[in-house]
N, CA and C of each residue as an Amber inpcrd file, in Angstrom:
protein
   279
  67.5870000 318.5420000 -28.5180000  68.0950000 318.9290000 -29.8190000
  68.2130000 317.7170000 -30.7480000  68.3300000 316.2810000 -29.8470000
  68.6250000 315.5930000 -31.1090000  67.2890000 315.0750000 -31.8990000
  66.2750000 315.2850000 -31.0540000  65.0200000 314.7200000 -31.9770000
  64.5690000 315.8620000 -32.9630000  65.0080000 317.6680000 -32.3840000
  65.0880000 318.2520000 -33.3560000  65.7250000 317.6770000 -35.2950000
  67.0370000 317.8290000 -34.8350000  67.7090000 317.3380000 -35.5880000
  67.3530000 316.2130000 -36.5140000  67.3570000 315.0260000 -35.9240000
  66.2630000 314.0640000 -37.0430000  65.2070000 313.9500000 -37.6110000
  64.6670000 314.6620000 -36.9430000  63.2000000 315.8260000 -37.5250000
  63.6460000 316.3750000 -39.2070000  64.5850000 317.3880000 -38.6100000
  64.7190000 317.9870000 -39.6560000  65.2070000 317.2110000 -41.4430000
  66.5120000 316.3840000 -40.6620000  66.8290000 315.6880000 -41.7180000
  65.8440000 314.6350000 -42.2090000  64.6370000 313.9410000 -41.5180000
  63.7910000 313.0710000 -42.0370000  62.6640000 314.1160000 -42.8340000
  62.4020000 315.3690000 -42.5080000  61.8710000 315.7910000 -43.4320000
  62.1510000 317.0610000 -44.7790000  63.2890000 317.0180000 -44.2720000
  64.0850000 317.3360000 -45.8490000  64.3980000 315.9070000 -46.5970000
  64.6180000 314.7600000 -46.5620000  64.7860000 313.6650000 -47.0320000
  63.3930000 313.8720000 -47.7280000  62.2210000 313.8420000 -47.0430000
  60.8560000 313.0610000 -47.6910000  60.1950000 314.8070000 -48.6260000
  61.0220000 315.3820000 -48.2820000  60.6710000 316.6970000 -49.1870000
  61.1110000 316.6590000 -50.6240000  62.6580000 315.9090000 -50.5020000
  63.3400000 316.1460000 -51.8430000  62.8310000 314.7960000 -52.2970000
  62.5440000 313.5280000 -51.2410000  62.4700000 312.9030000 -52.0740000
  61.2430000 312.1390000 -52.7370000  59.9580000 312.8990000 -51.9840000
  58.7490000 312.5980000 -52.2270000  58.3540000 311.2520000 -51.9790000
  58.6700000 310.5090000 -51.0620000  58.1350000 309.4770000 -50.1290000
  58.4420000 309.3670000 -48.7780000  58.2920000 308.6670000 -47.9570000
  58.5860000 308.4680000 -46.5650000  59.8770000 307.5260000 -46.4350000
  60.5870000 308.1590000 -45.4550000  62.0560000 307.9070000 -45.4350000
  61.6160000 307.3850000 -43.5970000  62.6150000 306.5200000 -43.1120000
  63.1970000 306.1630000 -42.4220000  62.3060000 305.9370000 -40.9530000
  60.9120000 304.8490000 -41.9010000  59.7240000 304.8870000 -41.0620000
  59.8720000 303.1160000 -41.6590000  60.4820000 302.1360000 -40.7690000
  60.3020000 300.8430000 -41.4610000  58.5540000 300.3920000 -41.2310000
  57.5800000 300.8370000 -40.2010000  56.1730000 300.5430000 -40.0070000
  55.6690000 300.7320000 -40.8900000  56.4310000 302.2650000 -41.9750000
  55.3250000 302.9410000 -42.4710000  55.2730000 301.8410000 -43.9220000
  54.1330000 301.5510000 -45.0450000  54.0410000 300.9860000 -46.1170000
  53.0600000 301.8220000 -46.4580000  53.6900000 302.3230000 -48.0670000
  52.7700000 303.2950000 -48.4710000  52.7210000 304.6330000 -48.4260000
  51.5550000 305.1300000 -47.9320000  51.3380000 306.0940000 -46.6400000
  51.5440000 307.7570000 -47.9730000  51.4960000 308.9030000 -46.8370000
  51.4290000 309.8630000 -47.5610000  52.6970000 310.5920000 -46.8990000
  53.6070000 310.7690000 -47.5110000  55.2140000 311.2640000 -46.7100000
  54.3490000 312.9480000 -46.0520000  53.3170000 313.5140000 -47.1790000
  52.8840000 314.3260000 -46.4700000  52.1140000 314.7400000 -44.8970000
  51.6850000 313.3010000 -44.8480000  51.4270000 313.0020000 -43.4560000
  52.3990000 313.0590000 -42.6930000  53.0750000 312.4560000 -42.8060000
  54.7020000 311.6410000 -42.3030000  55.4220000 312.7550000 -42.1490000
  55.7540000 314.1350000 -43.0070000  55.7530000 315.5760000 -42.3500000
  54.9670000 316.1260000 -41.5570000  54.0750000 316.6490000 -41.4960000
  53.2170000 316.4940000 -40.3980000  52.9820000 315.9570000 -39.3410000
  53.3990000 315.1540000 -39.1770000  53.2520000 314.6730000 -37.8750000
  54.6260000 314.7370000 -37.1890000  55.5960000 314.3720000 -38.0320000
  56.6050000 314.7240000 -37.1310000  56.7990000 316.3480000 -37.0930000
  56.2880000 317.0910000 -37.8100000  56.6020000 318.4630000 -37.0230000
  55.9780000 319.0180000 -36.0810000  54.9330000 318.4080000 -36.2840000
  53.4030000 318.5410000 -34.9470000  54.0660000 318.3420000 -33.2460000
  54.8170000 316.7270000 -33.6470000  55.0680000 316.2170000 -32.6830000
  56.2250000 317.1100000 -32.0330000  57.0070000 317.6410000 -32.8160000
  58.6950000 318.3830000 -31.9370000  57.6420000 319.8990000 -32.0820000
  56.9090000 320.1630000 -31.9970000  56.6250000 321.3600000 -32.3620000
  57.2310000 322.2100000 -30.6700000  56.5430000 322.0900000 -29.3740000
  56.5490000 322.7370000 -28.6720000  57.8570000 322.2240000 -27.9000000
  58.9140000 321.3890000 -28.5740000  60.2610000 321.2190000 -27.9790000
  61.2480000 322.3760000 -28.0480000  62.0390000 322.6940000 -28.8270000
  62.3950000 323.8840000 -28.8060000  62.5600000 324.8480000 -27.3760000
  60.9540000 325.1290000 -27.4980000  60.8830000 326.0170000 -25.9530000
  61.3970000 325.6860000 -25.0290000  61.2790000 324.3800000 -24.6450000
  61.4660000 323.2690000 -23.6290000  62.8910000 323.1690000 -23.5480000
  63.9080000 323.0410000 -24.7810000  65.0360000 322.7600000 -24.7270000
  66.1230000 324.0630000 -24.3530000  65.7210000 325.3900000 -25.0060000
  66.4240000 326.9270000 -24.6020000  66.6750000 326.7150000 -23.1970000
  67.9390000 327.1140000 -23.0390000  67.9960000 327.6520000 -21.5600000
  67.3590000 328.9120000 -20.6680000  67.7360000 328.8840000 -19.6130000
  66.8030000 329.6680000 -19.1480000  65.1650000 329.3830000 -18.8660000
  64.5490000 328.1410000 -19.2940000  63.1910000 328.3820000 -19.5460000
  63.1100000 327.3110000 -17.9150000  62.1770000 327.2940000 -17.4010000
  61.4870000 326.5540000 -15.7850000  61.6980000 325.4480000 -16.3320000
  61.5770000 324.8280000 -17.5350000  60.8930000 323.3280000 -17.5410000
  62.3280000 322.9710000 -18.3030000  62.0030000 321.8200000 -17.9330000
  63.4380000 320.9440000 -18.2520000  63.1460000 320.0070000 -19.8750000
  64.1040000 319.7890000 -19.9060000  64.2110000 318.8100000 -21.3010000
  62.8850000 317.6510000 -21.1860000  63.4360000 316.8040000 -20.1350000
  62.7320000 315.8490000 -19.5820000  60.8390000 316.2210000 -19.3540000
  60.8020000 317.4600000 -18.9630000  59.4140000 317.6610000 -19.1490000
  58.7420000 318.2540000 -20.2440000  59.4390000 318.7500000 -21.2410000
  59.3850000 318.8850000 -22.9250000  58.9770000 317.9490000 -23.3240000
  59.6340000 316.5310000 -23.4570000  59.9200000 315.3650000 -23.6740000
  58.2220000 314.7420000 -23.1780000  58.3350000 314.8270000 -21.7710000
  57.1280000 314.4650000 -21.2940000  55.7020000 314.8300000 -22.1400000
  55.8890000 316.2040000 -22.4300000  54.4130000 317.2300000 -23.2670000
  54.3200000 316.8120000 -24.2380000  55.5220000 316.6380000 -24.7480000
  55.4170000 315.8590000 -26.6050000  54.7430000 314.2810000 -26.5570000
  55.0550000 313.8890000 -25.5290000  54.6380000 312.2630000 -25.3260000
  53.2710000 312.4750000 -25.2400000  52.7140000 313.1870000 -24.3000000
  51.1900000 313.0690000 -24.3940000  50.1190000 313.9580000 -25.0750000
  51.0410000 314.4590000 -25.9110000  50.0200000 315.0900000 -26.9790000
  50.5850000 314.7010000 -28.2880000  51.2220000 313.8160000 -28.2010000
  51.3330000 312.7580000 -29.2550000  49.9330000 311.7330000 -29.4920000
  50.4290000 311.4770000 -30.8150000  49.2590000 309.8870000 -30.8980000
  50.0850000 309.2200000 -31.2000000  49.6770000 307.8780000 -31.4530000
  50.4300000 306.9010000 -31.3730000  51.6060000 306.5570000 -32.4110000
  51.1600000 307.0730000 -33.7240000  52.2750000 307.2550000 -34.7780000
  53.5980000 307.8640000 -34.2580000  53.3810000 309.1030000 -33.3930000
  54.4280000 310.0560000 -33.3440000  55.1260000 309.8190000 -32.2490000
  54.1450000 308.6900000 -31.2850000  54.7780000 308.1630000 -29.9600000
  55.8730000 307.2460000 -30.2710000  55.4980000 306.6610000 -31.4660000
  56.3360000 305.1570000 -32.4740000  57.3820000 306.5860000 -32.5040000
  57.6620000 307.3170000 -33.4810000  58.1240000 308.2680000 -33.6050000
  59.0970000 308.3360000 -32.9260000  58.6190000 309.5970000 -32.0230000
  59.6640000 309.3770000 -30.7210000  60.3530000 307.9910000 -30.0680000
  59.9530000 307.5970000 -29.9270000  60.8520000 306.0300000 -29.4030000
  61.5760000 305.6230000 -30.3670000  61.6130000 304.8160000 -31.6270000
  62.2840000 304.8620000 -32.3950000  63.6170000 305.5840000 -32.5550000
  63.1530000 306.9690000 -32.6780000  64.5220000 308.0970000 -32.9600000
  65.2770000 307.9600000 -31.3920000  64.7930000 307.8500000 -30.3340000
  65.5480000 307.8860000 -29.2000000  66.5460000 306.7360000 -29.0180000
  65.4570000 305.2320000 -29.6080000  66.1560000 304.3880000 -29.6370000
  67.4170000 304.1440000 -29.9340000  67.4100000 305.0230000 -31.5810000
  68.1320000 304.9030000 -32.5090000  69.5520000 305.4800000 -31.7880000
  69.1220000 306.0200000 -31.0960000  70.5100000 306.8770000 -30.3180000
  70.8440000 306.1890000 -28.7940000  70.1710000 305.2000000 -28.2800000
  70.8170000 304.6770000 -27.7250000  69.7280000 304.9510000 -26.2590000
  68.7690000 306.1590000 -26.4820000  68.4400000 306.7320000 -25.3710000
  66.9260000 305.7980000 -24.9500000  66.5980000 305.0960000 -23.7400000
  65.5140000 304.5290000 -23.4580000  64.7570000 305.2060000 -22.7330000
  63.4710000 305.3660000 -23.6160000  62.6050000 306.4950000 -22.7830000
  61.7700000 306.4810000 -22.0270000  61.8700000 304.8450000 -21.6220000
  61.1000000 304.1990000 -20.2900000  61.4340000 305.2230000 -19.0080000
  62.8100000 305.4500000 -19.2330000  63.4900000 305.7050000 -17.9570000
  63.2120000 307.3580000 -17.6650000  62.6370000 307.7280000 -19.0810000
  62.7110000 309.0560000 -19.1500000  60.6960000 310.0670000 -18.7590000
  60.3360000 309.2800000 -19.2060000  58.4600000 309.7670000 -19.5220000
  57.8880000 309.0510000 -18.8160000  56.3910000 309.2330000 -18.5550000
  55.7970000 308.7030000 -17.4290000  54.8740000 307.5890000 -18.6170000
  54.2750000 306.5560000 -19.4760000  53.8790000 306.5210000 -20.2310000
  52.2430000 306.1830000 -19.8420000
């Protein structure tokens, strides 16, 4: 839920505010990309996170990692970082 969550607020930020928010790599760039990709990237989390479902957080986590590219891999690490969470410990990379 929490990469949901910063998802959301990084792209209501770059919606209202028509550039890319809270990407220090990014210079430039098209915030429309920069939506996109991060919704691409949490797209099939959700499922992963509901209870009830076989697969665990951790292997959500895992699916998003490798059908990520490398922007959204920055992505993910970053936001995990940001919270304290190291995702060495977490994904196979």
């Amino acid at each position: 839920m929490l990469l949901i969550h910063d998802a959301l607020i990084q792209i209501r930020a770059m919606a209202y505010s028509r550039k890319i928010v809270a990407a220090p790599d990014a210079t430039g760039g098209d915030y429309h990309e920069r939506i996109r990709l991060i919704a691409d990237v949490c797209e099939n989390l959700p499922g992963y996170l509901r209870t009830g479902t076989a697969a665990s957080p951790v292997q959500g986590l895992q699916s998003a990692w490798d059908n990520a590219d490398e922007i959204q891999r920055a992505w993910l690490r970053n936001t995990l970082t940001q919270h304290g969470i190291d995702i060495a410990g977490l994904i196979t990379t």
